[in-house]
C-alpha positions as CSV (number, residue, x, y, z in Angstrom):
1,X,-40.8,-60.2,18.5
2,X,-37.8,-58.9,16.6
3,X,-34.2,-59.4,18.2
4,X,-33.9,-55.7,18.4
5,X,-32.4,-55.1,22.2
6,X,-34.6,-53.2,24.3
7,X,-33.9,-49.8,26.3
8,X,-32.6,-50.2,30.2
9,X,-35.5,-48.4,32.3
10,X,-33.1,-45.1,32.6
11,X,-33.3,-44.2,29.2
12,X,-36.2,-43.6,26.4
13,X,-36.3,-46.6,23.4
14,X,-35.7,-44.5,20.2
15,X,-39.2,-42.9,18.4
16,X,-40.7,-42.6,22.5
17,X,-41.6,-39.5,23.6
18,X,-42.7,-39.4,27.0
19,X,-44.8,-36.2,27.3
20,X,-46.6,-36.8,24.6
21,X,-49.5,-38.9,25.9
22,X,-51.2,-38.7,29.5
23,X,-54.5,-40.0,30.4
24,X,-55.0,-38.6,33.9
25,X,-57.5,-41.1,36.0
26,X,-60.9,-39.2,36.8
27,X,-62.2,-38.9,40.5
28,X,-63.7,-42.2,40.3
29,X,-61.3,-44.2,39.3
30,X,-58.9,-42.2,41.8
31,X,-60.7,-42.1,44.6
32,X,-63.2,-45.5,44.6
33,X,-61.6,-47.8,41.4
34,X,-57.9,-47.8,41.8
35,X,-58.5,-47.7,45.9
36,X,-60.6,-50.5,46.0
37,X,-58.2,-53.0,43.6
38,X,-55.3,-51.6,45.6
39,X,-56.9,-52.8,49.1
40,X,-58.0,-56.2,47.6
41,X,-54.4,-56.9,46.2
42,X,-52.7,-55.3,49.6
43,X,-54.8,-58.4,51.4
44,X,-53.5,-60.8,48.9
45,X,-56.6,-60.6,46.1
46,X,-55.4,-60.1,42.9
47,X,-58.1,-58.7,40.5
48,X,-57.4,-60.1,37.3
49,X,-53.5,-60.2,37.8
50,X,-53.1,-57.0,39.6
51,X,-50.5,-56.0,42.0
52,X,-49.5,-53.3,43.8
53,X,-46.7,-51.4,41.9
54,X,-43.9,-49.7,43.8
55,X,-41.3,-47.7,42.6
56,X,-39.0,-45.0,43.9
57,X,-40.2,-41.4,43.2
58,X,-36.9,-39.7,40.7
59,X,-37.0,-36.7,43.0
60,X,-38.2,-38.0,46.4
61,X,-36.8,-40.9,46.5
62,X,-39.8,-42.2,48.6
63,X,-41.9,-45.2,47.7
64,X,-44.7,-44.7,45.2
65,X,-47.4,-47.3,44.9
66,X,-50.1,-47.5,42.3
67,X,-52.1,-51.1,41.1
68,X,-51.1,-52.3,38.2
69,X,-51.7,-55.3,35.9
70,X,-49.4,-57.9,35.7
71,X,-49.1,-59.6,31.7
72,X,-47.5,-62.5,30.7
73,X,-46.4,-63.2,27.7
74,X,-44.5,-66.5,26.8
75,X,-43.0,-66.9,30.7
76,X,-41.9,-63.0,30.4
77,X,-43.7,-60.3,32.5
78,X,-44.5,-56.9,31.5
79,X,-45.8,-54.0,33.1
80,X,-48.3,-52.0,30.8
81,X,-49.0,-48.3,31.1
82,X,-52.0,-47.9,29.5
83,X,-53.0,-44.2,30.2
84,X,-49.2,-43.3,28.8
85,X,-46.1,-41.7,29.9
86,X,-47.7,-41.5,33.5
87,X,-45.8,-40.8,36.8
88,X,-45.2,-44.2,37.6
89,X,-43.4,-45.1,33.9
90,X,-41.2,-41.9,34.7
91,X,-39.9,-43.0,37.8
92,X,-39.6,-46.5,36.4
93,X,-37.2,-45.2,33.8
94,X,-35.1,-43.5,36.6
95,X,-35.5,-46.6,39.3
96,X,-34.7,-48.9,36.7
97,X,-37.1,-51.3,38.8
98,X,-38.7,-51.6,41.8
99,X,-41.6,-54.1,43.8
100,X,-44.3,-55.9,42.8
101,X,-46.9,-56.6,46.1
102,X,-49.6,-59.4,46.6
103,X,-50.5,-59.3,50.1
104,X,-47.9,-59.6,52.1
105,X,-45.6,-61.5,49.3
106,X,-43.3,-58.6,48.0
107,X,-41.1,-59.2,45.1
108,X,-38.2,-57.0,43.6
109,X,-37.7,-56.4,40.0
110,X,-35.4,-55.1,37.4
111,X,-37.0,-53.0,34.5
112,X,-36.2,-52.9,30.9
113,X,-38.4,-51.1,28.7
114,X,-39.2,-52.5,25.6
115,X,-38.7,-51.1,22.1
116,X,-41.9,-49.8,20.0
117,X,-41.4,-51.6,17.3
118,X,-41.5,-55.3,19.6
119,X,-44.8,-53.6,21.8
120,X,-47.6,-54.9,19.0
121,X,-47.9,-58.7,20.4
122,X,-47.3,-57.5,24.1
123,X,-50.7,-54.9,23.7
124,X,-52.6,-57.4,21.7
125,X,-51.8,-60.1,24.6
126,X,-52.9,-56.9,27.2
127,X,-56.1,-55.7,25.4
128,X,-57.4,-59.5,25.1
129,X,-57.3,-59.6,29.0
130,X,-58.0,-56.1,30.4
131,X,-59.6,-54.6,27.4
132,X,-63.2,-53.9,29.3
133,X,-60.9,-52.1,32.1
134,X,-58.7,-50.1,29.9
135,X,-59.6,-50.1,26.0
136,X,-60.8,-46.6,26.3
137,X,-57.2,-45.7,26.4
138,X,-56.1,-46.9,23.5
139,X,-58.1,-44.6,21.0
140,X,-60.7,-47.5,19.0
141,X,-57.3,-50.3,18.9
142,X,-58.4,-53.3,20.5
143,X,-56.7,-57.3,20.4
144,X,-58.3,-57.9,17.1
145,X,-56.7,-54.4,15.3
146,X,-54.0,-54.9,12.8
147,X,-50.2,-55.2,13.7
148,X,-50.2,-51.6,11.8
149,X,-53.1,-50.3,14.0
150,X,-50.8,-51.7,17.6
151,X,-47.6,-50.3,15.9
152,X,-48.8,-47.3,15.6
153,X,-50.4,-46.5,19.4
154,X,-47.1,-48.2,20.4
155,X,-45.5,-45.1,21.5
156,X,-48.1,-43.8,23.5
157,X,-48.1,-46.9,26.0
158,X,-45.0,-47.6,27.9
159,X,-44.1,-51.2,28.3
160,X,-41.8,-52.7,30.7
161,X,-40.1,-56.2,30.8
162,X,-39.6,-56.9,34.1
163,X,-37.5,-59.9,36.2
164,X,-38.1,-60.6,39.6
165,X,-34.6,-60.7,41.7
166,X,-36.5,-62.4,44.4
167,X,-38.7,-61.7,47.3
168,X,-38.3,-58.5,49.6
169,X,-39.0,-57.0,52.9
170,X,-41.6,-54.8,51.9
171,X,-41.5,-51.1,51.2
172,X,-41.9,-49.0,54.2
């Protein structure tokens, strides 16, 4: 990855625009998928590195929880959107971090999110492990597509470097 500094979570990396691509869940993965990895990881499970996200709604200000998938990358950790400039990557920008939950181990986090142009390697490394769960949302690119192919789906799929400031009482 290039040297190019990435964007704090309160503001947008340069060529992002973050309305322009939503993939809103379906009833199923609403209401059976995303509840059933959530109560597995909420009891300490984690389903293929998944965690509980939370994150401070911008307006609210109340916790938001969704499951996520936790990548690593060369000792770094990165939160993937893959459906797009979803609720959650909003109020990440404004939170500029937030929780990460495995049972009853809750850790805090800061949030940077990471340029487009260093995003290729991090959605190669993300489609190699959770392609079967989330490939359809990444229009046909998959780990073995070209650097041009990842590049270019870059600014669809928010990514997030994140480091852990420690453990936390968990969110009420």
């Amino acid at each position: 990855m290039s040297a190019q500094p990435a964007t704090p979570a309160g503001s947008t990396p340069a060529g992002s625009t973050p309305a322009a691509h939503v993939m809103k869940p379906g009833w199923f993965t609403v209401n059976v998928f995303n509840r059933a990895v959530a109560w597995m990881t909420r009891r300490g499970i984690s389903v293929w590195g998944s965690r509980v996200l939370a994150v401070r709604g911008r307006k609210s200000g109340e916790w938001r929880r969704t499951p996520v998938n936790l990548l690593t990358v060369d000792g770094a950790q990165y939160l993937v959107a893959p459906r797009g400039h979803v609720q959650w990557t909003h109020n990440m920008r404004a939170a500029g971090g937030g929780q990460l939950h495995l049972g009853r181990h809750v850790e805090e986090f800061t949030a940077v999110e990471v340029a487009d142009d260093d995003k290729p390697a991090l959605l190669r490394a993300y489609l190699k492990r959770w392609k079967a769960e989330v490939g359809v949302f990444f229009g046909g690119v998959g780990p073995d597509s070209s650097a041009e192919e990842l590049r270019a789906i870059a600014p669809k799929h928010p990514v997030f470097r994140i480091t852990t400031t420690g453990p936390a009482a968990p969110a009420a």
